[in-house]
C-alpha positions in Angstrom: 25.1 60.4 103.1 22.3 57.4 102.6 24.1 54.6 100.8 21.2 52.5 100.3 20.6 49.0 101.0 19.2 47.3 104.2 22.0 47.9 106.5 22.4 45.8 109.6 19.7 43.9 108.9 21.4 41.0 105.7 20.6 40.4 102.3 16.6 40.6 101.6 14.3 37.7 101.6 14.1 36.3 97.4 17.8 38.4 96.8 20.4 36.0 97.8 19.3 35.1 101.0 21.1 31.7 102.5 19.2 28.8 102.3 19.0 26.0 104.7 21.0 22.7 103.4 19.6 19.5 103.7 21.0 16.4 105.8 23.4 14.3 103.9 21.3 10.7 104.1 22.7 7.4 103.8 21.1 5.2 101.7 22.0 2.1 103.0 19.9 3.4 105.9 16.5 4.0 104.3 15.9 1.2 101.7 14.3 -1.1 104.6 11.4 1.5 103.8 11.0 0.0 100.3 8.1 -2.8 100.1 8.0 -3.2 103.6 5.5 -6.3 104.4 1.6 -5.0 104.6 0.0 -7.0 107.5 -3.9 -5.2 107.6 -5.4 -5.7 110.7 -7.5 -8.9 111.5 -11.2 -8.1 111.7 -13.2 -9.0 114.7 -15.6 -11.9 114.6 -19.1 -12.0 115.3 -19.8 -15.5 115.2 -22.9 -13.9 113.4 -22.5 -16.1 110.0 -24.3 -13.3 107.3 -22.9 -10.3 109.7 -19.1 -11.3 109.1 -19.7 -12.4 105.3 -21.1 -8.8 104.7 -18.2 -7.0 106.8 -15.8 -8.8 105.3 -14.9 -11.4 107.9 -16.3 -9.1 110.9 -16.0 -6.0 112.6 -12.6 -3.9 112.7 -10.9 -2.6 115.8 -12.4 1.0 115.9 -15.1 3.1 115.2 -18.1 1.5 113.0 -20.7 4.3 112.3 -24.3 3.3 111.2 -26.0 6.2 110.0 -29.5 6.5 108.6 -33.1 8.2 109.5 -35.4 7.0 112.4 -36.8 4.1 112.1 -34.3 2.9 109.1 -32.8 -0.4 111.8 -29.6 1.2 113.1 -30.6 0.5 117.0 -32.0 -3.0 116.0 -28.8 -4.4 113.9 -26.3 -2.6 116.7 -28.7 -4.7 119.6 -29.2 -7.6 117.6 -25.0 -7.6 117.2 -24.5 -7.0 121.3 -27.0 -10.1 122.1 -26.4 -13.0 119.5 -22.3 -11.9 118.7 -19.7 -14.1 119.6 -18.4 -11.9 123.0 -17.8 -11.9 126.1 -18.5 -8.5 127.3 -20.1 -5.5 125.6 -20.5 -2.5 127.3 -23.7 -1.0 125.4 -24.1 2.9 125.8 -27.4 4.2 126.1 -27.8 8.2 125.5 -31.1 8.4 124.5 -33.5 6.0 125.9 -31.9 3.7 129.0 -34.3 0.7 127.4 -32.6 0.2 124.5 -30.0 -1.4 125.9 -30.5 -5.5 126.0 -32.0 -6.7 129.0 -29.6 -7.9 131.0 -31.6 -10.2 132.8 -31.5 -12.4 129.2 -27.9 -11.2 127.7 -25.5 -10.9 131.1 -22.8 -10.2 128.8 -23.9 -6.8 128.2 -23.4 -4.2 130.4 -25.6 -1.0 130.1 -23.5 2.2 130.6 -26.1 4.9 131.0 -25.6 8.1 129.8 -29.2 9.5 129.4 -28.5 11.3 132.1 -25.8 13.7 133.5 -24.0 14.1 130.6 -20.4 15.6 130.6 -18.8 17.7 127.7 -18.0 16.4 124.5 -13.8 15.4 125.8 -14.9 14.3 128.8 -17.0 11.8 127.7 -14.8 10.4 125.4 -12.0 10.1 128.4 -14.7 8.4 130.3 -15.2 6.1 127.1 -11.4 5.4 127.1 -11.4 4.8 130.9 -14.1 2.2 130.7 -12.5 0.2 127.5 -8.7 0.3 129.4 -10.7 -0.7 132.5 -12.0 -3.2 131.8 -11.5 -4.5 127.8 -14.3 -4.9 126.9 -15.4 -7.1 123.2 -17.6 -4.5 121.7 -18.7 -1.1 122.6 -22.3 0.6 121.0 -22.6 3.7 121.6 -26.0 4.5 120.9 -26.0 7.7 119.4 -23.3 9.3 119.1 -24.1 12.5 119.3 -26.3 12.1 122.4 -23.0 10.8 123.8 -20.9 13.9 122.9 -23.6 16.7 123.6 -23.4 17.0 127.2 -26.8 18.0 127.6 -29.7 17.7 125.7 -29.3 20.6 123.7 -28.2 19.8 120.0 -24.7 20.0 120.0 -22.7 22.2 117.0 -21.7 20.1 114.2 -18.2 20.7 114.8 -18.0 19.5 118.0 -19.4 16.3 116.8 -16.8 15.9 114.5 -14.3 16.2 116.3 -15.2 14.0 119.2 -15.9 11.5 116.6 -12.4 12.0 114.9 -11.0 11.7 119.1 -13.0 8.3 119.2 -11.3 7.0 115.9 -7.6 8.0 116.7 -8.4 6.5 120.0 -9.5 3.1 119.4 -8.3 2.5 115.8 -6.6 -1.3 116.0 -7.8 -1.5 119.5 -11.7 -2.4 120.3 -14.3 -2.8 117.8 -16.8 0.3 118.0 -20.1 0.6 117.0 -21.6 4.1 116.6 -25.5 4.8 115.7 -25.8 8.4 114.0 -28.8 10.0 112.6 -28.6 11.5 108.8 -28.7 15.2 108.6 -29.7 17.0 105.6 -31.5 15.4 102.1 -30.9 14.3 99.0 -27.1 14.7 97.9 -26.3 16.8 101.0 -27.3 14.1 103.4 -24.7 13.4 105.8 -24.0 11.6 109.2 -24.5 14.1 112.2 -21.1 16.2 112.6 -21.2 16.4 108.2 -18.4 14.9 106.1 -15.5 14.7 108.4 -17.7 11.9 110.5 -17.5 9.9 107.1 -13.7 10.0 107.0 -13.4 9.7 111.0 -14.4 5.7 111.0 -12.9 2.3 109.8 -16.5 1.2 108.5 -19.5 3.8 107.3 -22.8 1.8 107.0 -25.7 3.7 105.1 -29.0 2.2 106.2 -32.8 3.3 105.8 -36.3 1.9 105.7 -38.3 1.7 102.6 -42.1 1.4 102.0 -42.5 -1.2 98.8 -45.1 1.3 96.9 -44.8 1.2 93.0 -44.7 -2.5 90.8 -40.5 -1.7 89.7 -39.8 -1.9 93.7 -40.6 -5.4 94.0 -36.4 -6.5 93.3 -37.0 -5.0 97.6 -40.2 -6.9 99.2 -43.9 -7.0 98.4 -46.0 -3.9 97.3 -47.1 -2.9 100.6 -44.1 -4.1 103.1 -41.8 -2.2 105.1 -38.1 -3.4 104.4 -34.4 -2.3 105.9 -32.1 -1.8 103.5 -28.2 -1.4 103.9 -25.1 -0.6 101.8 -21.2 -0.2 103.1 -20.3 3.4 102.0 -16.9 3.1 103.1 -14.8 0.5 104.5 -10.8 1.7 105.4 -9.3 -2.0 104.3 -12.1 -2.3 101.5 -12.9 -5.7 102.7 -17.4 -5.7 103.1 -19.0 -6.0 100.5 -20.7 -3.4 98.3 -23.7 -4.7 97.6 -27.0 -2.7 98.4 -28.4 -5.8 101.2 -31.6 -6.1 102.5 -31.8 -6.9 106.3 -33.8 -9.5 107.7 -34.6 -11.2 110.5 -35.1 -14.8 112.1 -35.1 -15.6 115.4 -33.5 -12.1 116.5 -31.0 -12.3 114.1 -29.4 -10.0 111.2 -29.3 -11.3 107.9 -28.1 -9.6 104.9 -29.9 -10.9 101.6 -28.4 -9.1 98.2 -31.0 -7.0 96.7 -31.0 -8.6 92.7 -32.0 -6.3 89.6 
């Protein structure tokens, strides 16, 4: 005769089922977590006067991303930061074209790592990056771009591979070597993007938006003269919120970056 129930097998799951207790806790252990002391990392120095001002006191250990179109300045502010900073070695990355490096002939504190050629997978190239920086601890590292670095050929490389190789580069070196990363924009309008989409903005300490505009119509004028080419930058994100906000255009004397606010 069938008595019903579940038998041999305990009381069903939602019908009196045990549940698991919790540790006991003493307090007297825990309340050292209450206001403990915020020390936010030190940024890194350029010695680059209008460079620090507009980072907020330099660059932060890890992964700076530049991101913008061709031609919008991303190669020549990264270069211009690698020749005229304050370091004593930079190792400069070069996946696209081996020349834009700095010559090192007239910067010998730049080292050119090429990778234009020979390319290894996406984790492999980022072990290679962290062999290098333990290696030899370097100042800076550019990595220009990043997703050259992390394609392993020169096939475009699928967006989620980018993103995570970038997210692998900012666990990495977060709070240990400032990182400079040069990324094309994908997509228009509202949908543009670094390359590797949205995570790539949350995977860095510092997301600079940078582009280059044509002065065309009389209301541009607050940017250059009617006819002029100008480089234009604004800090999307900084981690510690320390740049500054303003929309900056980005000029140039002697070789090196300065960073005028744009006034309306």
């Amino acid at each position: 005769m069938k008595t019903g129930g579940r038998k041999g097998k305990g009381p069903e799951k939602g019908k009196g089922a045990p549940r698991k207790k919790l540790p006991k806790v003493d307090y007297s252990n825990i309340k050292w977590r209450i206001n403990v002391p915020f020390r936010p990392p030190k940024r890194v120095k350029t010695g680059l006067r209008s460079v620090d001002k507009y980072f907020g006191g330099g660059l932060p250990k890890g992964l700076t991303v530049l991101v913008g179109g061709a031609g919008s300045g991303k190669t020549k502010l990264a270069q211009s930061i690698a020749k005229y900073g304050d370091f004593e070695k930079v190792y400069y990355f070069t996946c696209e074209v081996s020349s834009d490096a700095p010559d090192r002939n007239e910067f010998e504190h730049v080292d050119r790592i090429d990778y234009t050629m020979y390319r290894p997978k996406w984790d492999r190239a980022v072990a290679e990056l962290k062999a290098f920086v333990e290696h030899d601890e370097p100042d800076l590292v550019v990595i220009d771009s990043l997703s050259s670095f992390l394609s392993g050929s020169t096939k475009a490389l699928a967006e989620s591979d980018i993103r995570e190789g970038v997210s692998i580069i900012h666990m990495t070196f977060d709070g240990v070597v400032p990182i400079i990363g040069i990324s094309e924009i994908r997509g228009s309008g509202f949908s543009e993007t670094p390359a590797g989409g949205r995570g790539v903005e949350h995977s860095c300490n510092l997301l600079v938006y940078m582009e280059n505009m044509y002065v065309k119509f009389k209301g541009q004028e607050i940017y250059g003269e009617i006819g002029e080419h100008v480089w234009l930058s604004r800090v999307l994100k900084d981690k510690q919120g320390l740049a500054s906000s303003d929309e900056c255009r980005v000029v140039y004397r002697n070789d090196k970056p300065y960073f005028i606010k744009v006034r309306r």
